[in-house]
C-alpha positions as CSV (number, residue, x, y, z in Angstrom):
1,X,-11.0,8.0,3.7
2,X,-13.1,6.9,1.0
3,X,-11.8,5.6,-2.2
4,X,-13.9,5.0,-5.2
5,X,-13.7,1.1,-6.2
6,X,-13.9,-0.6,-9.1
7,X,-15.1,-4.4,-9.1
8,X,-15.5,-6.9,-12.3
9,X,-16.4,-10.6,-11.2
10,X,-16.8,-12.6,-13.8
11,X,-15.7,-16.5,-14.8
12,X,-12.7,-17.4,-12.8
13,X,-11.7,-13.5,-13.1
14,X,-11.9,-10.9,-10.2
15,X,-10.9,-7.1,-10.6
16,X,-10.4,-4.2,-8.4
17,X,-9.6,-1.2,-9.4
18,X,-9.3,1.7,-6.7
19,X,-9.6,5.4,-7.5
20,X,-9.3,7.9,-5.1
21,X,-11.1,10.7,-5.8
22,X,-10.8,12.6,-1.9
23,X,-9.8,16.2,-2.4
24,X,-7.7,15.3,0.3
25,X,-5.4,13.7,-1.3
26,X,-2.2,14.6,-3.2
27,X,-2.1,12.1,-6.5
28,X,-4.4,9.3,-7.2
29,X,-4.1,5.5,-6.3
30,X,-5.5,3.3,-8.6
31,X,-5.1,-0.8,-7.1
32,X,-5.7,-3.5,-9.6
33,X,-6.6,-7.0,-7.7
34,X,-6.3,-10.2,-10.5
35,X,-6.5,-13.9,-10.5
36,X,-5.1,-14.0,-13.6
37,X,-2.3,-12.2,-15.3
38,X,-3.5,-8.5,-16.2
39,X,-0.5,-7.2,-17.5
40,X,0.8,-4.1,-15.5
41,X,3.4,-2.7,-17.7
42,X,0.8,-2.2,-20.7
43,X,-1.8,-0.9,-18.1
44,X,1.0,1.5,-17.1
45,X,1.8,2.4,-21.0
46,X,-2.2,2.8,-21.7
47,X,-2.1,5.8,-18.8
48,X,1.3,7.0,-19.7
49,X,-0.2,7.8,-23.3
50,X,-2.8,9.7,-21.4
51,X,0.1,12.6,-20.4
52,X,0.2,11.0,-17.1
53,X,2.7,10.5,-14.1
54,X,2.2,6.9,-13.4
55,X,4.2,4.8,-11.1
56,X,3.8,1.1,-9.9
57,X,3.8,1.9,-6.1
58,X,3.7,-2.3,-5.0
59,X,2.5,-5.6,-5.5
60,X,0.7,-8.1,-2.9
61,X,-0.2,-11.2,-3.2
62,X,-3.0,-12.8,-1.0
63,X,-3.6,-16.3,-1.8
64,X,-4.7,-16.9,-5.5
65,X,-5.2,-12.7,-6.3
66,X,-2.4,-10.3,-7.1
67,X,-3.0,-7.0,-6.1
68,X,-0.6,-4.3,-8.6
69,X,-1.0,-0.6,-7.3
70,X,-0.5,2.7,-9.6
71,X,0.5,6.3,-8.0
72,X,-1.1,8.4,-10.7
73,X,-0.5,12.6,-11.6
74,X,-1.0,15.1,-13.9
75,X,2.5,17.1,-14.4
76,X,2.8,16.9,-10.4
77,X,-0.5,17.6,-9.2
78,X,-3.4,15.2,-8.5
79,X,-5.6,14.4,-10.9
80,X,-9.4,16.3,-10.3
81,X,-11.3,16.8,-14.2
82,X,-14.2,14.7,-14.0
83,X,-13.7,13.9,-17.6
84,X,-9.4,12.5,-17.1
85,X,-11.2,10.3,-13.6
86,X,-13.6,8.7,-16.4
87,X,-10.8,8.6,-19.3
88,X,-8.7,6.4,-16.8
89,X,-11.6,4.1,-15.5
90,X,-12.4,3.2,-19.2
91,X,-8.6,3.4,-20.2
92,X,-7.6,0.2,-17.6
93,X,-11.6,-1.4,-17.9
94,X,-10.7,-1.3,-21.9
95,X,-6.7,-2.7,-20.9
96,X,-8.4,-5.6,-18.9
97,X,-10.7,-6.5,-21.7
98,X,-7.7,-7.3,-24.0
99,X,-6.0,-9.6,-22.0
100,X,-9.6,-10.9,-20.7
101,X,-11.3,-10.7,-24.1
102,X,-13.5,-13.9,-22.4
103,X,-15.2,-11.0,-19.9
104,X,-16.6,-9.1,-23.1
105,X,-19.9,-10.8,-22.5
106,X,-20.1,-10.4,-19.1
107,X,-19.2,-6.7,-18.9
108,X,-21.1,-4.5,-19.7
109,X,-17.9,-2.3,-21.2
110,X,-17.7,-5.6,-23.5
111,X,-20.3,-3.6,-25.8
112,X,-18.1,-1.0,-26.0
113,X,-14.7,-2.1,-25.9
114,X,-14.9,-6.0,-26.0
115,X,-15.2,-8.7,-29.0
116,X,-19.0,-9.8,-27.9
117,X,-21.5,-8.2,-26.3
118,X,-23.5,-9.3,-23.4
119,X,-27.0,-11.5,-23.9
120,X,-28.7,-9.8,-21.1
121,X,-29.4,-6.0,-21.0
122,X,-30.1,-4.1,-17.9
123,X,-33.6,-2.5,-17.7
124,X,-33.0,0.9,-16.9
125,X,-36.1,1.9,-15.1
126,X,-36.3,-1.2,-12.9
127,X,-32.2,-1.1,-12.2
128,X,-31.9,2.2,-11.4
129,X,-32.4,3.7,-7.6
130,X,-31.3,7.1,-6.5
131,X,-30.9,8.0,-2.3
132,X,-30.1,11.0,-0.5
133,X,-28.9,9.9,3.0
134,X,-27.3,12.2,6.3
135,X,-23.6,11.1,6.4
136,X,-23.1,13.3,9.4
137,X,-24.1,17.0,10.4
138,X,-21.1,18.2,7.4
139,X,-21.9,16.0,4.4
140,X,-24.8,13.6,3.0
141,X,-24.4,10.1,1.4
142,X,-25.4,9.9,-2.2
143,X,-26.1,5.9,-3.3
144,X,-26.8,5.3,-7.1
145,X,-27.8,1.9,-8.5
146,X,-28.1,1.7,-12.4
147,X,-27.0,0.6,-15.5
148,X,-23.2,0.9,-16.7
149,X,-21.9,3.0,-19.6
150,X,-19.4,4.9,-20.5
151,X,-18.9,8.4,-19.1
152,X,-21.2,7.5,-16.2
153,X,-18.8,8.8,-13.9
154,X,-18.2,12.1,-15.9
155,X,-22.2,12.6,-16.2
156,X,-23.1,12.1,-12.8
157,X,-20.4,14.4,-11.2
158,X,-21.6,16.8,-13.9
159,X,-25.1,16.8,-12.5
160,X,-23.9,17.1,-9.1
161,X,-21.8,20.1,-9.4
162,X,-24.5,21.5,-11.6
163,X,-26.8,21.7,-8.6
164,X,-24.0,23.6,-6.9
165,X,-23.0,20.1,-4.3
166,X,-19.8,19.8,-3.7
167,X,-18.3,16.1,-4.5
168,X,-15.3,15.3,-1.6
169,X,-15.7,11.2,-2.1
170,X,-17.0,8.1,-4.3
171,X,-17.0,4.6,-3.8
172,X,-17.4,2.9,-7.2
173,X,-18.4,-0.7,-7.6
174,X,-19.5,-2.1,-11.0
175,X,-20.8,-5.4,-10.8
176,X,-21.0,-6.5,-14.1
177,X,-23.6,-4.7,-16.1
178,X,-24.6,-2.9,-13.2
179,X,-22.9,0.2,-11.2
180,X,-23.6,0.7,-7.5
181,X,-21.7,3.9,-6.8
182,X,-21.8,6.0,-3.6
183,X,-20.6,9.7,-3.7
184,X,-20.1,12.0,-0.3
185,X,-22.0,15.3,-1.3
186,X,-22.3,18.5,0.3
187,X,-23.4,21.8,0.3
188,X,-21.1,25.2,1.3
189,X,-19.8,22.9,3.6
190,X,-22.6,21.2,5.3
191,X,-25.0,17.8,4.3
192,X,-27.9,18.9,2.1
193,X,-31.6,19.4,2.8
194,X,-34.8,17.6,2.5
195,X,-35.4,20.4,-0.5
196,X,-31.6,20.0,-2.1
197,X,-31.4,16.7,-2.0
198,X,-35.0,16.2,-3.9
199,X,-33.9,18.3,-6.3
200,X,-30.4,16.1,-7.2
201,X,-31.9,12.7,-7.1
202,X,-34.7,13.9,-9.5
203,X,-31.8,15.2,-11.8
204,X,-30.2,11.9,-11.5
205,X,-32.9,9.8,-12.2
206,X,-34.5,11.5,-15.2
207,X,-30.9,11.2,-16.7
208,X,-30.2,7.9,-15.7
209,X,-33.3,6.0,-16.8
210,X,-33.1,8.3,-20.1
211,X,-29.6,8.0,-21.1
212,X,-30.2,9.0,-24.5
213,X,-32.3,12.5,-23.1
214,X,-30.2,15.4,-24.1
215,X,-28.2,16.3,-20.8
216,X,-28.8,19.5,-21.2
217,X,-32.6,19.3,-20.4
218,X,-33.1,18.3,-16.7
């Protein structure tokens, strides 16, 4: 089962955060890994204030990281609006920044949320690669490489579903200022075709290398 992951490497710092996003499941995990102190309980507070059901399922430690884990819910039923998904990515990114306000620079959140923005900027047209891959006879692999913001997540499952695929898993992995994010699409229950799949990762490009395009023209 795929989960959508969350990385953030920077200085001495490494951060995993885990969402689910499998129709399968019942309630989202979200798994925080640190090598420094991240502070749960206000990460826990942060959601909370979103109307959520949020409980601190366990912590690990392996070696110098601490991994913290978060059951999350909406009044007893998983959590599926696109838009609440991206509200809780940038709610614990915007958590990690105050306790790490160092990472600000190296984030590329830190524009948004931090105290200093980073030196380099990503150059949209050369960072940003869209594939359609066969995952399967039921399902297709969807890879995205580009530049992160926020409401990435909430624009590109927009786009998806507005080409009528269906969305049953991500994998999201930000690497500083750059998002690699892989999505398990499908169509009426099968992987899409040469023609489909064309058609999606020309949506996804014009919007992603023109993120200031209206989204309502592609």
């Amino acid at each position: 089962m795929s989960p959508a992951v969350y990385q953030y490497p920077f200085l001495n710092c490494f951060y995993l955060l885990i969402l689910y996003l499998s129709c399968c499941l019942s309630r989202i995990c979200c798994s925080v890994n640190s090598a420094n102190v991240l502070g749960a309980s206000s990460t826990m507070k942060a959601l909370k204030d979103l109307g959520l059901d949020v409980t601190k399922g366990s912590v690990a430690t392996d070696s110098s990281v601490t991994q913290t884990k978060f059951h999350i819910m909406r009044l007893g039923r998983k959590v599926e609006d696109p838009d609440m998904l991206e509200t809780i990515r940038l709610t614990i990114i915007n958590n990690l920044l105050q306790y790490h306000p160092e990472s600000s620079e190296k984030l590329a959140m830190g524009e948004f949320f931090g105290i200093k923005a980073p030196e380099k900027k990503v150059d949209v047209e050369v960072a940003t690669h869209v594939i359609v891959k066969d995952d399967g006879p039921k399902r297709s692999m969807l890879y995205i490489e580009t530049a992160d913001c926020p409401g990435l997540l909430l624009e590109v499952i927009k786009i998806i579903t507005d080409v009528n695929c269906d969305v049953e898993s991500a994998e999201i992995d930000t690497e500083g200022l750059v998002a690699k994010d892989k999505f398990h699409v499908s169509y009426r229950g099968a992987k899409l075709n040469s023609s489909l799949s064309q058609v999606l990762v020309n949506c996804l490009r014009y919007y992603l290398r023109r993120p200031e395009t209206d989204e309502d023209s592609y």
